[in-house]
C-alpha positions, 0 to 999 in steps of 0.5 A: 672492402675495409671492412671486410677486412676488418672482420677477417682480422676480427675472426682470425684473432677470436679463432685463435683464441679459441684453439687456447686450452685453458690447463685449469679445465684440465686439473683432476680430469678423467677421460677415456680413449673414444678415436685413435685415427687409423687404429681399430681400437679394442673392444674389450679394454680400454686406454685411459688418460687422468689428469691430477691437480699437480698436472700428473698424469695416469691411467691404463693403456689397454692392458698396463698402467703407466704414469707421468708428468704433463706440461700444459701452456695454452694449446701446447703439451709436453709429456715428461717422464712417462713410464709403465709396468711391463705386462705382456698382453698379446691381445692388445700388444699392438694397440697399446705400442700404438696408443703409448707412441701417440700420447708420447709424440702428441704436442698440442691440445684442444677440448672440441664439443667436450672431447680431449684431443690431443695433436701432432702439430695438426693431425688428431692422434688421440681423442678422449671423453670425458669421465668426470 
């Protein structure tokens, strides 16, 4: 029995090891949007996410481009003065308020089987592959 219990502690402390998102692998990164949880993503345009050395971020929403800080500090992200342009584009209106709401309420972050994903708490709001 003791050491089962020594294993359990064992594996509780190497899984949450893993749930660490090291900011380094996330320097000069470059991903595209492949899942938004509930939301039928358009076919034709894409919401893009990149990631600059001095961890600002950049990329297009479906239909316009936006920009920003994040912070990023083992599994926990803070995304700080994010603005966009203003184009209006009916066709993907509703995915692009849908996608911005989520990068903006999104505050954790792993890397699972290569894919970004970026969380509220717990629930996957966001996942991105990689394109570089």
């Amino acid at each position: 029995m003791k050491n089962l219990f020594i294993c359990m502690v064992i594996g509780i402390f190497f899984s949450s090891c893993l749930e660490k998102t090291n900011p380094d692998q996330l320097k000069n990164t470059k991903w595209e949007l492949t899942e938004q949880p509930g939301v039928n993503l358009p076919i034709d345009s894409k919401a893009t996410l990149n990631i600059t050395e001095d961890f600002r971020i950049s990329g297009k929403s479906f239909c316009n481009n936006y920009g920003g800080q994040v912070q990023i500090k083992d599994h926990v992200i803070s995304l700080k003065n994010v603005f966009g342009t203003k184009m209006y584009c009916q066709n993907y209106d509703v995915a692009e308020r849908d996608y911005l709401n989520a990068l903006h309420q999104a505050n954790h972050v792993k890397i699972v089987d290569g894919k970004l994903q970026l969380l509220n708490d717990k629930t996957i709001l966001l996942v991105f592959s990689k394109l570089n």
